[in-house]
Structures are given as structure tokens and as C-alpha cells.
Backbone as a printed PyTorch tensor [residue, N CA C, xyz], in Angstrom:
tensor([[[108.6480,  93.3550,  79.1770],
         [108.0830,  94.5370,  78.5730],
         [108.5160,  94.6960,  77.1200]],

        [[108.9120,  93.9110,  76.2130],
         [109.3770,  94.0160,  75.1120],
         [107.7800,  93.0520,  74.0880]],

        [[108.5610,  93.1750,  72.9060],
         [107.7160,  92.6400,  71.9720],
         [108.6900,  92.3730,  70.3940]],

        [[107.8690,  91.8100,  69.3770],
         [109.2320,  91.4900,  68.7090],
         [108.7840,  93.1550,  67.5720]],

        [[107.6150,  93.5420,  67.6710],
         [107.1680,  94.6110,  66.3040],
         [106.5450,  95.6710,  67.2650]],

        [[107.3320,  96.4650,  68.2560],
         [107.0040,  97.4780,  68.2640],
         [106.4850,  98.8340,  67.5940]],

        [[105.6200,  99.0830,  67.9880],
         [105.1210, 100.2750,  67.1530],
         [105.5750, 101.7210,  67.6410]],

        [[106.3990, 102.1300,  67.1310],
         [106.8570, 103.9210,  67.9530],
         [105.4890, 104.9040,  67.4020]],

        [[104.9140, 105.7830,  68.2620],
         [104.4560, 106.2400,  68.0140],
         [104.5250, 107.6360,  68.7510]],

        [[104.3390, 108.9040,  68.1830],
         [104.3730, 110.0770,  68.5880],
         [102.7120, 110.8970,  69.5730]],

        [[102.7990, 110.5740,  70.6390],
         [101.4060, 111.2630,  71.6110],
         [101.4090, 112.2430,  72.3550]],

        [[100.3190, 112.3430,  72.0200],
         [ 99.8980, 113.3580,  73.9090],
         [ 99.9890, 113.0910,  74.7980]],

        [[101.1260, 113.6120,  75.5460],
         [101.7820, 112.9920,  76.9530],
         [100.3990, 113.2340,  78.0750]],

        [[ 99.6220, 114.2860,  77.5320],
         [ 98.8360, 114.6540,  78.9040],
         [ 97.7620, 113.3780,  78.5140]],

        [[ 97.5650, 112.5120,  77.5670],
         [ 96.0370, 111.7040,  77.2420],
         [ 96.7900, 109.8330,  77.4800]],

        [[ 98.1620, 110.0160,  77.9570],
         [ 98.3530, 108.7800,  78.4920],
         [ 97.6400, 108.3100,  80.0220]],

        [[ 97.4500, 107.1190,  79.8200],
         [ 97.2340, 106.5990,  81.1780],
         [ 98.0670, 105.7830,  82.3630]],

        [[ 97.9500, 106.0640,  83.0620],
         [ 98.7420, 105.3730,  84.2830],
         [ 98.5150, 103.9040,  84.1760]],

        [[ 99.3990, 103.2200,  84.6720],
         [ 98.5540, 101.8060,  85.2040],
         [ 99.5110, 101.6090,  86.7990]],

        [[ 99.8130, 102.6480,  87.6210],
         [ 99.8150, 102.5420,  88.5180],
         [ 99.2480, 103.6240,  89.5690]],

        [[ 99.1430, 103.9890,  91.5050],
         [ 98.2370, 105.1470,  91.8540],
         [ 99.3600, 105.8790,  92.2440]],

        [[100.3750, 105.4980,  92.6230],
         [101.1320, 106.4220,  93.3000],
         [102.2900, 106.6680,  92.4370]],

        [[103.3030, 107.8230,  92.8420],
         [104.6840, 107.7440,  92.5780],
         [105.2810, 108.6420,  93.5450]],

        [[106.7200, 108.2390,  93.5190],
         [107.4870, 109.8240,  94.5510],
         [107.6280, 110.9190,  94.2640]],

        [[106.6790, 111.8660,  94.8400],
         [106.8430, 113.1780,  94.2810],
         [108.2250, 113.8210,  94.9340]],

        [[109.0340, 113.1260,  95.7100],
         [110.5280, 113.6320,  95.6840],
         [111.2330, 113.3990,  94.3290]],

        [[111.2690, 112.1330,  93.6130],
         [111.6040, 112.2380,  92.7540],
         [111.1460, 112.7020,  91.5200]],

        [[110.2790, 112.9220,  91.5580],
         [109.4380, 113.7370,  90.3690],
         [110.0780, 115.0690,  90.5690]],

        [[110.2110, 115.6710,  91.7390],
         [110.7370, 116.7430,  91.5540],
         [112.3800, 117.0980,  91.1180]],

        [[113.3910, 115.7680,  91.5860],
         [114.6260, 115.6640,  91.0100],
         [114.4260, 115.5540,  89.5990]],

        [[113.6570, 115.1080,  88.8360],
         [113.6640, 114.8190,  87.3470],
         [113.5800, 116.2560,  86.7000]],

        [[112.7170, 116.9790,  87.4210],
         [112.6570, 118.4820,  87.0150],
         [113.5870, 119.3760,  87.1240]],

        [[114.2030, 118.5790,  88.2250],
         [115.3500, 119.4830,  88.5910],
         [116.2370, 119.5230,  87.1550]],

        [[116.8850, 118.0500,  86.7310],
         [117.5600, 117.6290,  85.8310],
         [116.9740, 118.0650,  84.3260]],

        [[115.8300, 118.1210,  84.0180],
         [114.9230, 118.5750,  83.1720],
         [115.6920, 120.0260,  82.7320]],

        [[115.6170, 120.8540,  83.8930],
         [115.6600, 122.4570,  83.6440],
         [117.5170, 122.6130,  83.5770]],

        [[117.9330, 121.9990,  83.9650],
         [119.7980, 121.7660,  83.8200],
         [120.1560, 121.8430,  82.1860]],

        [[119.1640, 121.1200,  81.5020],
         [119.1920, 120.8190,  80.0140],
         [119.6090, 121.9350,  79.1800]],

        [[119.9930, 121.9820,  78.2590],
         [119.9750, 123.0590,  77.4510],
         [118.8500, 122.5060,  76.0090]],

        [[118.5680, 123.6400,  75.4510],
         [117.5090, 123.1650,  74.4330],
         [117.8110, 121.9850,  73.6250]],

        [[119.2640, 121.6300,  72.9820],
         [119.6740, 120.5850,  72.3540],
         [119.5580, 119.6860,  73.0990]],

        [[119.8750, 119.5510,  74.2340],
         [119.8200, 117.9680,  74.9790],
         [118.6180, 117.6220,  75.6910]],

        [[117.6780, 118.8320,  75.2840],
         [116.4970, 118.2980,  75.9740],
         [115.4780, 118.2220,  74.8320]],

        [[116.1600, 118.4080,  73.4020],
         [115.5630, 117.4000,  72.4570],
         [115.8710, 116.3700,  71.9810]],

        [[117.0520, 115.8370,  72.3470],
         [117.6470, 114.5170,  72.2640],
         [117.3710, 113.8120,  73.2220]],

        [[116.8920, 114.0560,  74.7040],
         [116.4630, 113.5970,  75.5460],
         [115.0470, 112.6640,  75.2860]],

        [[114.1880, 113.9660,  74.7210],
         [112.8520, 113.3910,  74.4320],
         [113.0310, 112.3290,  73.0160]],

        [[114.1190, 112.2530,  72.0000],
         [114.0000, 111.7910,  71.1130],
         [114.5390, 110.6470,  71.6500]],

        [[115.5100, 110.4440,  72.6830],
         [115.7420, 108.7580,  73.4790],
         [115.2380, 108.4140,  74.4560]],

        [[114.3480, 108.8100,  74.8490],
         [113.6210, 108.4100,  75.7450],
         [112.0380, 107.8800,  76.0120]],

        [[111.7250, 106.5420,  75.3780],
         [110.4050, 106.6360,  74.7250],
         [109.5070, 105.9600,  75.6150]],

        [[108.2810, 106.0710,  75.8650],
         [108.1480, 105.5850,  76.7180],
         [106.8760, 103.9960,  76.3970]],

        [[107.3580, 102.5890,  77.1820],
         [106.5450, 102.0680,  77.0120],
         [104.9010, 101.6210,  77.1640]],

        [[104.1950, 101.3510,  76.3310],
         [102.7720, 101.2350,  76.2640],
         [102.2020, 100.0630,  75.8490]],

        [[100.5180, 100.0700,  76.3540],
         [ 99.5930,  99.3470,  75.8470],
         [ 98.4130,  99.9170,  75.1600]],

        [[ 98.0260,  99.2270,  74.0240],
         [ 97.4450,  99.9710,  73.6870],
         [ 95.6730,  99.5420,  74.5830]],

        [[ 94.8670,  99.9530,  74.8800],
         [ 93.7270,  99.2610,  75.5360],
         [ 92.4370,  99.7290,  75.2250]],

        [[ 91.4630,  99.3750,  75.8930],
         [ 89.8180,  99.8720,  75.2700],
         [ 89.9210, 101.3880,  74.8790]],

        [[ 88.7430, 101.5690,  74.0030],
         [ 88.8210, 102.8170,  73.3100],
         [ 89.7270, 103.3640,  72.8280]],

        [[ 90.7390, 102.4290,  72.3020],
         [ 92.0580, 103.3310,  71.7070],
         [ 93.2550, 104.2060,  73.2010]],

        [[ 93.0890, 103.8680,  74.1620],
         [ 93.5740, 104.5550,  75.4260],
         [ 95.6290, 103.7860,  75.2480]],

        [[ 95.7000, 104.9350,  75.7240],
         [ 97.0240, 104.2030,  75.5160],
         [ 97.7850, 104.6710,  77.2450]],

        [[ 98.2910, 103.2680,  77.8700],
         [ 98.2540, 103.2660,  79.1380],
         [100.0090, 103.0550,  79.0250]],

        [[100.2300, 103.5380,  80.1490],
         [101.9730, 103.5270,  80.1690],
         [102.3090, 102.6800,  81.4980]],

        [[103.3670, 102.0500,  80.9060],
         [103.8190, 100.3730,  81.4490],
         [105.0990, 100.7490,  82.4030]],

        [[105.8610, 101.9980,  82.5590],
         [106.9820, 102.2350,  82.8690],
         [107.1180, 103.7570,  82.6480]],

        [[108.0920, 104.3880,  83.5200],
         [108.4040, 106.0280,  82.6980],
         [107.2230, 106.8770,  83.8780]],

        [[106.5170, 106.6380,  84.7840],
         [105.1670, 107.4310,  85.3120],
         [106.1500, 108.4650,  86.1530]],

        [[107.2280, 108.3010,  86.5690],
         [107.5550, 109.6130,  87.2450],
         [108.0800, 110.8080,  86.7420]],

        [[109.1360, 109.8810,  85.5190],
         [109.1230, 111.0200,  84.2060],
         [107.9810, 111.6530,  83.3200]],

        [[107.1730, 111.1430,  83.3730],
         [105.9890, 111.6600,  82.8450],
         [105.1950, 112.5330,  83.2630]],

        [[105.0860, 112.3310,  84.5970],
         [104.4850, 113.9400,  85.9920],
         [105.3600, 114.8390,  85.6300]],

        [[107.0420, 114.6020,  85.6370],
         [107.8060, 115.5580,  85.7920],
         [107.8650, 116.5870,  84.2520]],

        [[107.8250, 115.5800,  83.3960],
         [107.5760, 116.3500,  81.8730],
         [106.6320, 117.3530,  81.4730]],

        [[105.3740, 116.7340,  82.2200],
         [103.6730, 117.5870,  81.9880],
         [104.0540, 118.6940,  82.9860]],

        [[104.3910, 118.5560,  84.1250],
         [104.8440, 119.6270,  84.8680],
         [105.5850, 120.6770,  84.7970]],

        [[106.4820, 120.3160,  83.3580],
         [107.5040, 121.2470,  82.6700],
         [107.1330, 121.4240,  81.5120]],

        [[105.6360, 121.1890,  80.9010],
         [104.7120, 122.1490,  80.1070],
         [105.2240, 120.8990,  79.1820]],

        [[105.7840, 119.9160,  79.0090],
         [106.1530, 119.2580,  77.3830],
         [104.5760, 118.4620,  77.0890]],

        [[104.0570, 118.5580,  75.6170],
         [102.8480, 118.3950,  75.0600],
         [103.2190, 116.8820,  74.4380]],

        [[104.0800, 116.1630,  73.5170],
         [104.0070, 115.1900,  73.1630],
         [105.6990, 114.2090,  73.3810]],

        [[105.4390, 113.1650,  73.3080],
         [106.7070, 112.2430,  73.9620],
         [106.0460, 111.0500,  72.9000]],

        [[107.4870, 110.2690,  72.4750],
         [107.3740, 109.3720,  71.5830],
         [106.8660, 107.4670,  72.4650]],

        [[106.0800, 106.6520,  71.9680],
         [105.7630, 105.9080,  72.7740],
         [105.8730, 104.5610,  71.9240]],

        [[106.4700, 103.5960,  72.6360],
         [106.6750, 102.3040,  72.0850],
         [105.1140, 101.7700,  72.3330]],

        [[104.6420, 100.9440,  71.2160],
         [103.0010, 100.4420,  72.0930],
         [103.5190,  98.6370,  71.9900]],

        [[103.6130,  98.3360,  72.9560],
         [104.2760,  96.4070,  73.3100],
         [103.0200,  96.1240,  73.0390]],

        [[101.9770,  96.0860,  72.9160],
         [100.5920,  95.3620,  72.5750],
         [ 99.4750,  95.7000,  72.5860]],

        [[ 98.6180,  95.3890,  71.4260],
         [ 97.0450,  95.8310,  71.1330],
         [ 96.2500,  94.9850,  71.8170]],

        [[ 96.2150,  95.7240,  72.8400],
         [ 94.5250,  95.2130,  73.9590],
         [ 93.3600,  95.8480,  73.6910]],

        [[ 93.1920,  96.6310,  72.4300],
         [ 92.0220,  97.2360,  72.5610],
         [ 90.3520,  96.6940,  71.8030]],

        [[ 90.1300,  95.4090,  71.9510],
         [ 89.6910,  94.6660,  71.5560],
         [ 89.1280,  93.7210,  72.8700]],

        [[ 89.6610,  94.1050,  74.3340],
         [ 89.7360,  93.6790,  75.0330],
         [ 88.2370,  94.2510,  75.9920]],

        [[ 87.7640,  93.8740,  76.8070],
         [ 86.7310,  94.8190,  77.6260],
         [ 87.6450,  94.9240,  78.9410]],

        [[ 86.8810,  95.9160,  79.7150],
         [ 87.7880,  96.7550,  80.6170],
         [ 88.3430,  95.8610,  81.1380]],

        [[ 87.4410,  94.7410,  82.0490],
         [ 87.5240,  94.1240,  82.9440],
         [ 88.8470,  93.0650,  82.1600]],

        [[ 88.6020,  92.3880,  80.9910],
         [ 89.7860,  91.6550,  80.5990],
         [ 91.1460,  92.3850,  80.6730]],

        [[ 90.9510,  93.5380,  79.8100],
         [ 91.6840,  94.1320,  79.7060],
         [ 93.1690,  94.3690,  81.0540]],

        [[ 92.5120,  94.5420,  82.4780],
         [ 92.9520,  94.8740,  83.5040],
         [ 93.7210,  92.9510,  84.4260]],

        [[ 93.0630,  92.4790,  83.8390],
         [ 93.3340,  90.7220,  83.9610],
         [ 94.4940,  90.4770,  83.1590]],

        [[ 94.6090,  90.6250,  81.6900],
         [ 95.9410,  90.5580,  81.2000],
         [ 96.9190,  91.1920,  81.6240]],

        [[ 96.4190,  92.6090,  81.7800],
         [ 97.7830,  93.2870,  82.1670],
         [ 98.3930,  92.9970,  83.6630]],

        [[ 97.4550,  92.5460,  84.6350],
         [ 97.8670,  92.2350,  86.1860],
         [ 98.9020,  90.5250,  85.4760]],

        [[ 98.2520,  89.7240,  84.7200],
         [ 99.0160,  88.6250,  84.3900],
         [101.0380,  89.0450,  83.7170]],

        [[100.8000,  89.8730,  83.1500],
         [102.0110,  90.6570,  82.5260],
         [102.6030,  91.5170,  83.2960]],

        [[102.4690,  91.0980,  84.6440],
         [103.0110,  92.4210,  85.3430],
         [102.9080,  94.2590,  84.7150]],

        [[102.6140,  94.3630,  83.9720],
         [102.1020,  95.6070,  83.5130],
         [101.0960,  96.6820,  84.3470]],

        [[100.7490,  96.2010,  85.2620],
         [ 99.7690,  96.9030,  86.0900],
         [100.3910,  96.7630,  87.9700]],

        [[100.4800,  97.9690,  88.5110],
         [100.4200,  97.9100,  90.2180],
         [ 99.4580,  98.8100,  90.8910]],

        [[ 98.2740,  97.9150,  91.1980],
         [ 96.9240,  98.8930,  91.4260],
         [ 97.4780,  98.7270,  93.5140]],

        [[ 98.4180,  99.1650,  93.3870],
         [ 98.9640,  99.2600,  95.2340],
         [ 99.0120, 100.6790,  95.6790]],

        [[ 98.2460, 101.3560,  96.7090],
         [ 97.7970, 102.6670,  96.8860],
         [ 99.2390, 103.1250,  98.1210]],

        [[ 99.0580, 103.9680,  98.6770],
         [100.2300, 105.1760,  99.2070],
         [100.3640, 104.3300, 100.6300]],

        [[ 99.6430, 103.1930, 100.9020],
         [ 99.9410, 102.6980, 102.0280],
         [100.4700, 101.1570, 101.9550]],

        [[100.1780, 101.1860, 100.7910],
         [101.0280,  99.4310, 100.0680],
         [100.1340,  98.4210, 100.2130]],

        [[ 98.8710,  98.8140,  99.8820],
         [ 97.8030,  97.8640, 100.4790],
         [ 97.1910,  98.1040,  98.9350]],

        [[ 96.9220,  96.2340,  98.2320],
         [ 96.6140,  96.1830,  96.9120],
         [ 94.4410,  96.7300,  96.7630]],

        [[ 94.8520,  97.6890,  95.8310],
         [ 93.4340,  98.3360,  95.2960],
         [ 92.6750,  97.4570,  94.1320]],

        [[ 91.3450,  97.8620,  94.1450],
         [ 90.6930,  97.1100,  92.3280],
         [ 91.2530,  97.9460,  91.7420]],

        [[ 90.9510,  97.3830,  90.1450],
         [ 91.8310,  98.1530,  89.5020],
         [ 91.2300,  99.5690,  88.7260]],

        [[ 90.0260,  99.9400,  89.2660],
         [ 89.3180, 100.9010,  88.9960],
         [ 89.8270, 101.8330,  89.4650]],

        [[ 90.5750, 101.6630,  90.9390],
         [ 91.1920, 102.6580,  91.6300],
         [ 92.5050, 103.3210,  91.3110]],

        [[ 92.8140, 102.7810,  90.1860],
         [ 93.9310, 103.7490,  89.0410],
         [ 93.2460, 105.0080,  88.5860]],

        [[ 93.9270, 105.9000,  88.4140],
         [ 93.6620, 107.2590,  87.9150],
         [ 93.4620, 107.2170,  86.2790]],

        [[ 92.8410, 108.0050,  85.6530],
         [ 92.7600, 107.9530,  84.1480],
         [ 93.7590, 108.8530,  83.9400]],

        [[ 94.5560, 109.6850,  84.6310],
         [ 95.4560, 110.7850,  84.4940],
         [ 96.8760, 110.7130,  85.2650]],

        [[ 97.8880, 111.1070,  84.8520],
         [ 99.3530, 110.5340,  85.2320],
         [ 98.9750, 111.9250,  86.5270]],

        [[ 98.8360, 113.1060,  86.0480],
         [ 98.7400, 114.1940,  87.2090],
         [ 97.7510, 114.3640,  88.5710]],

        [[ 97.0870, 112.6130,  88.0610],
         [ 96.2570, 112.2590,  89.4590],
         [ 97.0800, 111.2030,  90.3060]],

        [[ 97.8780, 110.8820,  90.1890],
         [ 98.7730, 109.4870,  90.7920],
         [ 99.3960, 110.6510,  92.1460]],

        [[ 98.9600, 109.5710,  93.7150],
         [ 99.5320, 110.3540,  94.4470],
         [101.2960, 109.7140,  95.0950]],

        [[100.9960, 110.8570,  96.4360],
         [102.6320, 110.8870,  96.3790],
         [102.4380, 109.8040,  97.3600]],

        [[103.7660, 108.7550,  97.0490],
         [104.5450, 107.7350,  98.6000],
         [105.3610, 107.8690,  98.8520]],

        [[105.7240, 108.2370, 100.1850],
         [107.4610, 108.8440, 100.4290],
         [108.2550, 107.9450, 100.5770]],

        [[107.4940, 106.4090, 100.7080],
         [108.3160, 105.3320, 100.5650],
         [108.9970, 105.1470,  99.1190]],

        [[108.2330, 105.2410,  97.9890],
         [109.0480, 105.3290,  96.4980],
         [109.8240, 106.0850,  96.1590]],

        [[109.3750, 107.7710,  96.8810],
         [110.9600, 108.4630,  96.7410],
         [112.2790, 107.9040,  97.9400]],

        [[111.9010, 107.4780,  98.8540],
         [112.9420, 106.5770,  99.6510],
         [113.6790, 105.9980,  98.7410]],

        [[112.8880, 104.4840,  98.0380],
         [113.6130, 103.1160,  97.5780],
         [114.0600, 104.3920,  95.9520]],

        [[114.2470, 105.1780,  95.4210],
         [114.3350, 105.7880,  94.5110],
         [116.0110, 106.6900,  94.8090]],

        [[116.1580, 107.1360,  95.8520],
         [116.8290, 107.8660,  96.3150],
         [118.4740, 106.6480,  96.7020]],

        [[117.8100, 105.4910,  97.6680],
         [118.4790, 104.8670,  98.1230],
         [119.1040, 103.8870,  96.8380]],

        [[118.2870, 103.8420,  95.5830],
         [119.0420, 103.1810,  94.5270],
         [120.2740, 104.0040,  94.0130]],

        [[119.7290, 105.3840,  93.8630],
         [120.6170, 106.2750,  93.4230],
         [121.7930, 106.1240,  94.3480]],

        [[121.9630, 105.9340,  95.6930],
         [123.0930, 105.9340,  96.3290],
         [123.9170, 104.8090,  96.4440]],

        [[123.1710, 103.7040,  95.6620],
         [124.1520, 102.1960,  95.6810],
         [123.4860, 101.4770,  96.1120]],

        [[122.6280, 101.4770,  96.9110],
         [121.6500, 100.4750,  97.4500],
         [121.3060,  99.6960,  96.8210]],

        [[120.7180,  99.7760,  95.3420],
         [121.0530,  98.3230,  94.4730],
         [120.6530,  98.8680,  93.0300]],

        [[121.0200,  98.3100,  92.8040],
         [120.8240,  98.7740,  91.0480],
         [119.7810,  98.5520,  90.3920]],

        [[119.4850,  99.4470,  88.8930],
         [118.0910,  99.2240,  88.6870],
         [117.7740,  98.1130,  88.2860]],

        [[116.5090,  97.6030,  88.1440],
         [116.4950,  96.2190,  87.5680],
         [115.5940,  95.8970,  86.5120]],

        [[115.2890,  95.3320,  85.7530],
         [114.5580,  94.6540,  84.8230],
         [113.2090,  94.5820,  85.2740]],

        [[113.0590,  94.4550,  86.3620],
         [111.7990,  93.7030,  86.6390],
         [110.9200,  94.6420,  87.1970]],

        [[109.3760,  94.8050,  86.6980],
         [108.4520,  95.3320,  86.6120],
         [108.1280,  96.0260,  88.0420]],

        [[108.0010,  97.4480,  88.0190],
         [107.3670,  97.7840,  89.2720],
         [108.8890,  97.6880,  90.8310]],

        [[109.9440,  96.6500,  90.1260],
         [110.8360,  96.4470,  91.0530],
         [110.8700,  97.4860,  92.3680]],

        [[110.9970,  99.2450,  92.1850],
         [110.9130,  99.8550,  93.0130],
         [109.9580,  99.8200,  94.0370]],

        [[108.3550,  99.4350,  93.6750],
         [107.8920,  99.4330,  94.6380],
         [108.0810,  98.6450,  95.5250]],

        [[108.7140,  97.3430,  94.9580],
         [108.8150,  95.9600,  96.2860],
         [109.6910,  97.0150,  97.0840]],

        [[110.9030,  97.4500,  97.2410],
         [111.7150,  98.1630,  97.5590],
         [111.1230,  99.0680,  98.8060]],

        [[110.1910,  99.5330,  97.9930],
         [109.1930, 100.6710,  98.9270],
         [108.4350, 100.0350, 100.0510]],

        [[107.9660,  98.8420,  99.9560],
         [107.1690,  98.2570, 100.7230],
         [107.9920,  97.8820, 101.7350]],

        [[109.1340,  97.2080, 101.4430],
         [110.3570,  96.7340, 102.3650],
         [110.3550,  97.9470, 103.1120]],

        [[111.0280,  99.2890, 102.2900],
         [111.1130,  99.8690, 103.9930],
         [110.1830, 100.5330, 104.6440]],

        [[108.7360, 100.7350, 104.2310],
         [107.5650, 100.7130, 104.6440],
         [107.5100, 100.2070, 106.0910]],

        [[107.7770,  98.9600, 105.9720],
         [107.7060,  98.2510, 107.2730],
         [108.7490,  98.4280, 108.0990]],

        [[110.0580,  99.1420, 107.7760],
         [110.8700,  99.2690, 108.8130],
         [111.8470, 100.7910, 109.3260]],

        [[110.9100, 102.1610, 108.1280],
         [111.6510, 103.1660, 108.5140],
         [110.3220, 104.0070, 108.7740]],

        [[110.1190, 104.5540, 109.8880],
         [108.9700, 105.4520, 110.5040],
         [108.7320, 106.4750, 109.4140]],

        [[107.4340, 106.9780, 108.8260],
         [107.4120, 107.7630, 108.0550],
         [107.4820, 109.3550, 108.3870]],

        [[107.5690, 109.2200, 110.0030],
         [107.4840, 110.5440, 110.6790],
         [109.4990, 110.1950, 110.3260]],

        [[109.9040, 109.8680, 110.6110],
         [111.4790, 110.3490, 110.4200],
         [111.7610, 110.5340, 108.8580]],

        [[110.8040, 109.9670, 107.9810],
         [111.0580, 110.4520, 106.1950],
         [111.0090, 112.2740, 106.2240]],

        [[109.7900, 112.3750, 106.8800],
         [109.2960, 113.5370, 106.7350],
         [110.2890, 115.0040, 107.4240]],

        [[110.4490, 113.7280, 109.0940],
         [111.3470, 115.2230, 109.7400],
         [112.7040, 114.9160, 109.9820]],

        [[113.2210, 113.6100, 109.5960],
         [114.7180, 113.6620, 109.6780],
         [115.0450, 112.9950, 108.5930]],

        [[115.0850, 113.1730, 107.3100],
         [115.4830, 112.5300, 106.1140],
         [116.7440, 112.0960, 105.4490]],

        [[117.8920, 112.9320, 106.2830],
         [118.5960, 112.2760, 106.7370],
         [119.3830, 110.9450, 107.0240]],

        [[118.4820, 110.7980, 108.3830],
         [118.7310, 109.4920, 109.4430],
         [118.1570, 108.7800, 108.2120]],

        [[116.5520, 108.9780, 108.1250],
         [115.9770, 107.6840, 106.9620],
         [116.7740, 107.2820, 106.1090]],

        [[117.1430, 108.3060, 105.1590],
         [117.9750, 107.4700, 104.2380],
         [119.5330, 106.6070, 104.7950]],

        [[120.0640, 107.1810, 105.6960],
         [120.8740, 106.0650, 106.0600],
         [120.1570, 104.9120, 106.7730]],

        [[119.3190, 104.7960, 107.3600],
         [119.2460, 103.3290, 107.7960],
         [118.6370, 102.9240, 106.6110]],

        [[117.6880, 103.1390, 105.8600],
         [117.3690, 102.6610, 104.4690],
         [118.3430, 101.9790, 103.6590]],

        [[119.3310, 102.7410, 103.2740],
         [120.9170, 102.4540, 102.7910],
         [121.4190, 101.3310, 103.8830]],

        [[121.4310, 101.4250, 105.0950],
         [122.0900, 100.0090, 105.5010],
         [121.3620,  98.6990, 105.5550]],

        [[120.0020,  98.7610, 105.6500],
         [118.7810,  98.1810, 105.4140],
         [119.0880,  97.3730, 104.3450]],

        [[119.1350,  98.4870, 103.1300],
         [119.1660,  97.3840, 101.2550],
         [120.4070,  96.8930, 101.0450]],

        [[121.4600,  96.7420, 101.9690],
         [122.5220,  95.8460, 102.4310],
         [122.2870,  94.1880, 103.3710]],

        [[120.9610,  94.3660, 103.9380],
         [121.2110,  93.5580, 105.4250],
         [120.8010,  92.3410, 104.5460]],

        [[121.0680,  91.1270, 105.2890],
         [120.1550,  89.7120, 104.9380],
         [118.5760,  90.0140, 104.7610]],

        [[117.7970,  90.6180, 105.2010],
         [116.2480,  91.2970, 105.2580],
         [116.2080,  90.9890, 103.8780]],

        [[116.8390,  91.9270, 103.2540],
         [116.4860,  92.1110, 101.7250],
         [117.3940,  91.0760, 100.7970]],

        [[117.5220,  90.4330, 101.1770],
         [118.1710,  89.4620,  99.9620],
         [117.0880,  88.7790,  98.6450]],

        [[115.8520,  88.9870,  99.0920],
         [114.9650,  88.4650,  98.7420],
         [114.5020,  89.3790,  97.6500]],

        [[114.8000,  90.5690,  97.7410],
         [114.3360,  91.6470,  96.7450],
         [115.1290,  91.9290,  95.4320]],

        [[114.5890,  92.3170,  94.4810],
         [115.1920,  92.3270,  93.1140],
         [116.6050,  93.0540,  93.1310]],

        [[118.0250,  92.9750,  92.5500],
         [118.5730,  94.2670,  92.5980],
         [119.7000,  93.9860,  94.3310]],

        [[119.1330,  92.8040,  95.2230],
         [120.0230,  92.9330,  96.2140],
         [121.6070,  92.7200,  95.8020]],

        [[122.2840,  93.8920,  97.0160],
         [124.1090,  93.4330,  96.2280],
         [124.5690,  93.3620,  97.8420]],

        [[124.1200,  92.6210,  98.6570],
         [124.4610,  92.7090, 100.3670],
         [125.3230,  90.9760,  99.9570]],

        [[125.9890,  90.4720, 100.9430],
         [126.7390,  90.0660, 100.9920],
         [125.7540,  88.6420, 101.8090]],

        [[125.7490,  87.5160, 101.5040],
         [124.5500,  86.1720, 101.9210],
         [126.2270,  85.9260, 103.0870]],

        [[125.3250,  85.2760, 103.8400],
         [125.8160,  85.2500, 105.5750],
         [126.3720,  84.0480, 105.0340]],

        [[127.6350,  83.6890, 105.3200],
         [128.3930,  82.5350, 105.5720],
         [128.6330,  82.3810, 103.9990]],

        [[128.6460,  82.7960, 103.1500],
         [128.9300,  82.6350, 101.7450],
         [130.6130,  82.7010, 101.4620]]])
């Protein structure tokens, strides 16, 4: 996600675009939480370090590469503009290319609330249309507790999400959240996940 001539630029947080459908609206709501903790000074130093990365794409659209849960949580707390790195001018591109480079750059996860991959039409033009997966506030929650650290790599949380997708009932997210997050937490420990970005579990016989 880097480039060597970034361009910073100052936008309209509400006229960015997603390039993914979902996010955790558990954690969207912790960001707010942390948001309103702020006092006015640190929640303009906040926005002044915290920039978020972009592409630039057809019609001048400027689509965001990273940052989508902070970004619900910001518009949600009324903030109008946020400073934006743009990593590259695609706007020269037609839609359809356009959506081909960025799936090549990892820059794009058109994967909907059930982890099952969408076209890429099925992205929202609006960050306040992206719905909720209780699996991303899971793998979001369970990083925060040690489960593994953040990582470099694009989208990393959702692999995370998908993993325990397949192995923590979403009826126990919902009514014992709890229990979920501990077996989740012993889960992003087991051999299962060694395979995932960020694992710190211990390889069998090592």
C-alpha cells in the first residue's frame, strides 16, 4: 500500500469510497467510543495523524484502501473532512479495469457478510452503506486481546474473520459473547491457524 510520491490530500470524508461491503459494527462502535474520550486537542492531532490511504479512480472518485471502520465511526461523529494519502492515479482507467487492478493489488475485498466472494459492483459507493459482520468485530476484538498482532497485509482481518466463521456459531456471537470470544482467543492460538497472517501459536514439535 505504499508508493514512492504520495500525494496528501485534504477531503470529504462523506464522498470517499469503500472498496470493501462489510465491516464490524462492534468495532465501529469502540472507535466512537475512543473518539468521544478525546478532548478537542487530541482529537485534532488525531485527525492530523491519521491519514487515510487511497486510489484515485474513474471520475475523479477517490476510493479508500484501508481505515473503513474508522471512517463509519468518524461520519458517525459528524467529522466533514480527513486528510488522504492517494498511492495511485487510476482515473484514466474504465470501471471494469479499474476494479481488475485493484483486485491484482490487493486493494479491493468485494467478500459480503457471509464470506462468500461478490462482483465488484456489489461494493457500496458509500462507507455508511457497508454492512455489519460479527465475524470482523470477532477477529477485531480477539486481535485486541493478543490473538495476534496487526499485520501488514491487506484486508488481513478478514482472513481472520472467515477462519472463525467456520468454527464459532454466530448464534453464540450474538447471545453468549463471552464464550465466543474465548474459544476464538484459543482458536488464534491452535495449529488451525498457523496458516493465517499475524499467527503467534506455538508449531507442534518445534
Amino acid at each position: 500500500m505504499h508508493t514512492r510520491h504520495p500525494h496528501l490530500l485534504e477531503v470529504s470524508l462523506k464522498s470517499l469510497r469503500p472498496t470493501q461491503l462489510t465491516v464490524g459494527l462492534a468495532e465501529v462502535e469502540q472507535k466512537r467510543l475512543s473518539w468521544k474520550n478525546l478532548n478537542a486537542e487530541s482529537r485534532h492531532n488525531y485527525l492530523e495523524n491519521h491519514c487515510f490511504p487511497g486510489v484515485q479512480g474513474p471520475k475523479g472518485h477517490y476510493y479508500i484502501v484501508d481505515h473503513h471502520h474508522l471512517g463509519l465511526s468518524l461520519i458517525e461523529e459528524n467529522i466533514k473532512t480527513v486528510k488522504l494519502i492517494v498511492l495511485k492515479d487510476l482515473s484514466a482507467l474504465n470501471i471494469d479495469e479499474f476494479w481488475v487492478v485493484m483486485d491484482h493489488n490487493q486493494w479491493a475485498h468485494p467478500y459480503n457478510a457471509k464470506g462468500k466472494r461478490c462482483g465488484f459492483d456489489a461494493i457500496p459507493k458509500k462507507i455508511t452503506e457497508l454492512v455489519d459482520d460479527p465475524y470482523r468485530s470477532l477477529a477485531g476484538e480477539v486481535r485486541q486481546a493478543g490473538g495476534f498482532p496487526k499485520d501488514q497485509q491487506p484486508f488481513s482481518e478478514f482472513l481472520w474473520a472467515d477462519f472463525f466463521r467456520r468454527r464459532v456459531p454466530v448464534k453464540m456471537i450474538k447471545n453468549q459473547p463471552s464464550q465466543a470470544m474465548a474459544e476464538a482467543l484459543q482458536l488464534s492460538h491452535s495449529q488451525e491457524a498457523a496458516h493465517l497472517p499475524g499467527w503467534s501459536g506455538q508449531i507442534a514439535g518445534a
